[in-house]
N, C-alpha and C positions, 0 to 999 in steps of 0.2 A: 332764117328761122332759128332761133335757140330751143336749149332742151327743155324740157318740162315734167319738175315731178308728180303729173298729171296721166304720165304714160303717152303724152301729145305734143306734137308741135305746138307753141304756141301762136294761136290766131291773129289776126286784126282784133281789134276792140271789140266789143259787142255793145250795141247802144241801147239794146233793149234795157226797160226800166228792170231793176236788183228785184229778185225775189225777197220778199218781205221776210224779216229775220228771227228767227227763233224767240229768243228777247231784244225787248229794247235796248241798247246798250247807255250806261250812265260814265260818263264822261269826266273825268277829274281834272279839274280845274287848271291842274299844273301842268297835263298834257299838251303837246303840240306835235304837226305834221311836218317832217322837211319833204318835199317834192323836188328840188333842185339842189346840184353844185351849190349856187352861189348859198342859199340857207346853210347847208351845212357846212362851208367855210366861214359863216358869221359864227356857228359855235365852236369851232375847231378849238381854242381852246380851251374853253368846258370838256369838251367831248376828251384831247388830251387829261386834261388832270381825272375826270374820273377812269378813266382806263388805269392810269397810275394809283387811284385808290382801289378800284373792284380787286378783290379778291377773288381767282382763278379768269379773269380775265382776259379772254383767247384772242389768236390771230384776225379772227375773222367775224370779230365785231371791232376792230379796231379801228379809227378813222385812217389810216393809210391805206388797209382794205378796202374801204366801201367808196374813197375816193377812184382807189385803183379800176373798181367795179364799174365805177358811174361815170368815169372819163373812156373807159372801154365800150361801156354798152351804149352812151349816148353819141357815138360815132358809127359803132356795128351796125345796132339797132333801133335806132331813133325813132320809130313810131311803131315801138312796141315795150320800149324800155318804160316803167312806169314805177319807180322809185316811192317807197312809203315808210319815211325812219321817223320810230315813233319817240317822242323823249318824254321827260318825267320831272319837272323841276319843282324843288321843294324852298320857298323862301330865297326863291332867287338862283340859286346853286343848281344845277343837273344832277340829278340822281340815276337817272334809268332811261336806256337807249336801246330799242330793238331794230335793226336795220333790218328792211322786208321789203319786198316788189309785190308786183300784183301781175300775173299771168292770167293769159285768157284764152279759155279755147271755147270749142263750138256745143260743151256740155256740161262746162262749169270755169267760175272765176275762183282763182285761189293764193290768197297769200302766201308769200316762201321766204325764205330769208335772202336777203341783200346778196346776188353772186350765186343762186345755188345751186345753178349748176355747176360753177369753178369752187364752191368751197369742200369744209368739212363739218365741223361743228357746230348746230345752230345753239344756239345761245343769247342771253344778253349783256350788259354791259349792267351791274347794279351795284350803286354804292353801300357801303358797310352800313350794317344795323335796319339797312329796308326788307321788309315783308316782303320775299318772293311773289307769294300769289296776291297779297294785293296790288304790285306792280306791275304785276303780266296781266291778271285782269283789267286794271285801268289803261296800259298801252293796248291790248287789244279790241280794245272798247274804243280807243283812240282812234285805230287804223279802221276799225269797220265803219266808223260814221266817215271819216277822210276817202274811204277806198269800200265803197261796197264789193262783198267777195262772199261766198259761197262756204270757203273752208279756210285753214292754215294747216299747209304745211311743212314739218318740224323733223327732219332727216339729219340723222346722230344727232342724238341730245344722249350727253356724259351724264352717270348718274351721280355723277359729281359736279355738274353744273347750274348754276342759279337755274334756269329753265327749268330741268328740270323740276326742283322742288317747286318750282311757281308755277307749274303746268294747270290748268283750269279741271277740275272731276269730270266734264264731260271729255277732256281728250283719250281719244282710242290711238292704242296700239296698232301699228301697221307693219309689214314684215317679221325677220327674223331681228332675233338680237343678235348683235354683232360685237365686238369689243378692242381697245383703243389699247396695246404692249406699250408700255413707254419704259426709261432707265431714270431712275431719281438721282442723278448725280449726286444732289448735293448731301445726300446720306454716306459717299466714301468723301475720305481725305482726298485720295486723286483715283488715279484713271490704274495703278497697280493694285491698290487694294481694292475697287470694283471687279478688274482682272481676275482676281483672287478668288472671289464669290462662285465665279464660273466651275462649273462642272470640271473637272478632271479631264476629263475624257473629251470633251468637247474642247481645254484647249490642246488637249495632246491631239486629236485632230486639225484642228488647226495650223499648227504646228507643222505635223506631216504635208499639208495640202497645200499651205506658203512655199515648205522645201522643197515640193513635188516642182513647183510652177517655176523657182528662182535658178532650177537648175534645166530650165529650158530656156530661159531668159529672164532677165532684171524685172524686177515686182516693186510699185513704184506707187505711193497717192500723193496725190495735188489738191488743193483748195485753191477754185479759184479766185482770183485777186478785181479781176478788171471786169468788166462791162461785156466785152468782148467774148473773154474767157465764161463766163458766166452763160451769156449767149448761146453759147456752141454746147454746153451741156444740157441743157433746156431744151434746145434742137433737137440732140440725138437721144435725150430721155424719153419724149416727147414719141419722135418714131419707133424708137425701141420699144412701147408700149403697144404704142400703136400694131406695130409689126405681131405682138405677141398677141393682141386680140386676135387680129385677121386668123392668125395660124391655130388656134382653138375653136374660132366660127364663135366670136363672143362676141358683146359692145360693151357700152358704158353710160349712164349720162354725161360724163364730159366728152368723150372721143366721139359721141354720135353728131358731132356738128365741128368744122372748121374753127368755130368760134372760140375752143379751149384753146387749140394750139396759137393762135394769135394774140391773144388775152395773155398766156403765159411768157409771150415774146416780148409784150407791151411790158414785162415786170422788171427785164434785167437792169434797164439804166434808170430806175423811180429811185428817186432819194429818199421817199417816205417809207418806203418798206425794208429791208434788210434782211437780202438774201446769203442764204449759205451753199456754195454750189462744188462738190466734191469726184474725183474722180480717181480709180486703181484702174492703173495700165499695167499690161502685160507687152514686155519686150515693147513696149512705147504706144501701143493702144486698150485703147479701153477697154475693158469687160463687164468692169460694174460702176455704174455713174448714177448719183443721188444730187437733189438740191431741193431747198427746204426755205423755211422763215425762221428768225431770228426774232422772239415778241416777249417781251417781258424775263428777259433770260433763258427762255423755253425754245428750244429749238422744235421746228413741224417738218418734218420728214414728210414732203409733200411726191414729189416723182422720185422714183427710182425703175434705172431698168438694167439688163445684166446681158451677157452675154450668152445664149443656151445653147451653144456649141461648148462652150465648157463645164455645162451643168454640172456633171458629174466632182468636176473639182467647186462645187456651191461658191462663184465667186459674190454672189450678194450676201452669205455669210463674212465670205470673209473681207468684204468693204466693209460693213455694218462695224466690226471692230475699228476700224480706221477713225470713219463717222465720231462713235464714238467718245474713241479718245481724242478729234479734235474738237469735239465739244466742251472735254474735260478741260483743254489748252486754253480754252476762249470763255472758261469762267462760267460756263452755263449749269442752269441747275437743273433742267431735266430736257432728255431728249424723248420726245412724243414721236413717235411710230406711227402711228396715226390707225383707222382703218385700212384692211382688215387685217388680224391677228394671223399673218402668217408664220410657217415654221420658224424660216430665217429670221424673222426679228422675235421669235418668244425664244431662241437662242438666247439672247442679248438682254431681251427685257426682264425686270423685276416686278415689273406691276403690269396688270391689264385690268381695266376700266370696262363696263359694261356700258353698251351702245345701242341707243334703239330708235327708232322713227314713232313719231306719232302725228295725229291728223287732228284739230279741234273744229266741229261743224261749226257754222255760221248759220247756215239757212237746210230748209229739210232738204233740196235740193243735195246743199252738199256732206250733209248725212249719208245720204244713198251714195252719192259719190264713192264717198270713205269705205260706205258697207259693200257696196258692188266691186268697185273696181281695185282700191288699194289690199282689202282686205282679204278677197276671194279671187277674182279675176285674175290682177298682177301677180297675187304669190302662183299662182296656178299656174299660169303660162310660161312665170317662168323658171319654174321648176320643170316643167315640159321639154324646154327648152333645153336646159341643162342634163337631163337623159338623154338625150339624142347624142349619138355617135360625133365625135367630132369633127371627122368629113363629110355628115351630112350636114351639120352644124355649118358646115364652114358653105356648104353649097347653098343651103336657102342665106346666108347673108351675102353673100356675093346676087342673089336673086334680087334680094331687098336692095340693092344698090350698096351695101357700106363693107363690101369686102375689096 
């Protein structure tokens, strides 16, 4: 079973005929549906060169991504995997790509983006000088005659991303807003004069909490190199995360199924994607271990986990400096944080990015969906949830089977 941001496992199929749709949808001419691998290896190089043209451009509309996604899911989940990447060709050329699945449960169908339970940012892929929302309306008009579906939805959307601005007037607002810390490299010379910027105080702490730690033992980061190495960070970021929901009585969409930590195993040896996988030992173990994507010169600080027996000396601050300046080393021009906007990385960051989910109805059906359960229901419970004490927290998830 994969997760679903429906609040649901997602089901078998449902055969019954589609609730009839709000409007018609009108179809542009230049649209087309990939449903399979081998489709979207026939455009692979289209889909490459506009990646290389779009402007903000992210990890996770990239084809190494959605390749990654669709060689994982059509293995995990083969009769429920159901792939819907919509494109946009103008005069022969690819202009516009939204990579999106279709989940189904037993009280609505809903479009989501390609991976989304493993990703971050939904987005599209849209070449210069094209009209946001007349592209997102025509792909989504695309996928709703290809993939009858209920609703879309659109969890982080940057309000600095094509999506955004192409979002259709009827999408609603779902959840809190959230927000994306990142460091814009390429605004210092190097990695001293960014140093610089920092607070005083913040690095005379640092400072102190390095000398604290080198004079109990050697303070040490590694980037790793090999396949292998890379692996084994992935591994224990992976449980380290893990370890750290169980002990709060929290989940996740990704940690609530098997299926994240296999998916992120399947990524270390892919030649299509390019990972960054980094670690600070203490007296020769770890304390704080990160590893990320490498997309368009943009580093994605995707896992990170720390060691909270050392809390109190903040070892995920003080890798984050590391991080960093080896992004500085390797020529990158910004390192993305990603969600959420925690202390340890607004340390570090210059910029944060507002982040927000939204939901676009298809059918009244999934209206009410939207209205009921993402809008009212979901924030409600789990705001509930998060009031409760943390070892009661922690006892009803060990109840629910995920502790």
């Amino acid at each position: 079973m994969t997760a679903s941001p429906l609040g649901l496992a997602a089901a078998k199929p449902d055969r019954r005929a589609p609730v009839r749709p709000l409007t018609a949808p009108a179809i542009d001419p230049g649209v087309a549906v990939l449903r399979s691998r081998a489709e979207v290896e026939a455009l692979a190089g289209a889909w490459q060169d506009l990646e290389a043209r779009a402007p903000g451009a992210t990890l996770f509309q990239s084809l190494g991504w959605c390749r990654a996604v669709m060689e994982f899911q059509e293995q995990a989940n083969p009769d429920l995997f159901d792939p819907v990447i919509v494109t946009l060709s103008q005069g022969g050329v690819l202009q516009a790509v939204l990579p999106l699945e279709r989940l189904r449960s037993r009280f609505r169908t809903a479009l989501v983006p390609l991976g989304d339970a493993f990703g971050q940012y939904a987005d599209l892929l849209l070449a210069p000088g094209q009209d946001p929302r007349a592209a997102v309306a025509a792909l989504l008009a695309g996928a709703r005659r290809a993939a009858p579906s209920d609703s879309v939805s659109f969890l982080k959307v940057r309000e600095d991303a094509a999506l955004f601005a192409g979002l259709p007037a009827r999408a609603l607002r779902t959840g809190a807003e959230q927000a994306a810390p990142s460091v814009p490299l390429a605004e210092f010379s190097d990695f001293d004069a960014y140093f610089a910027s920092v607070k005083p105080k913040t690095r005379k702490n640092m400072r102190n909490t390095r000398n604290r730690l080198e004079r109990e033992a050697p303070l040490a980061h590694h980037v790793a190199e090999s396949p292998g190495e890379i692996a084994g960070i992935i591994a224990r970021t992976l449980q380290g995360r893990a370890d750290r929901l169980k002990d709060q009585g929290l989940t996740s969409r990704a940690f609530a199924s098997s299926d994240f930590s296999r998916f992120c195993a399947s990524l270390a040896a892919r030649s299509d994607l390019r990972l960054l996988a980094m670690s600070l030992t203490h007296g020769g173990e770890p304390i704080a271990e990160q590893w990320g994507f490498v997309h368009k010169n943009r580093y994605y600080a995707y896992v990170a986990s720390r060691d909270f027996t050392q809390s109190e000396e903040s070892p995920g601050r003080l890798h984050l400096k590391d991080v960093i300046e080896t992004c500085f080393a390797r020529g990158l021009t910004t390192a993305d944080l990603l969600v959420p906007a925690m202390p340890y990385k607004l340390t570090w960051a210059r910029e944060v990015t507002a982040v927000h989910d939204y939901a676009v109805p298809l059918t009244r059906r999934g209206w009410l969906g939207i209205q009921l359960w993402d809008r009212r229901l979901r924030p409600a419970l789990k705001a509930a949830v998060l009031a409760l004490p943390v070892d009661l927290r922690t006892r009803l998830m060990r109840l629910a089977g995920r502790g």
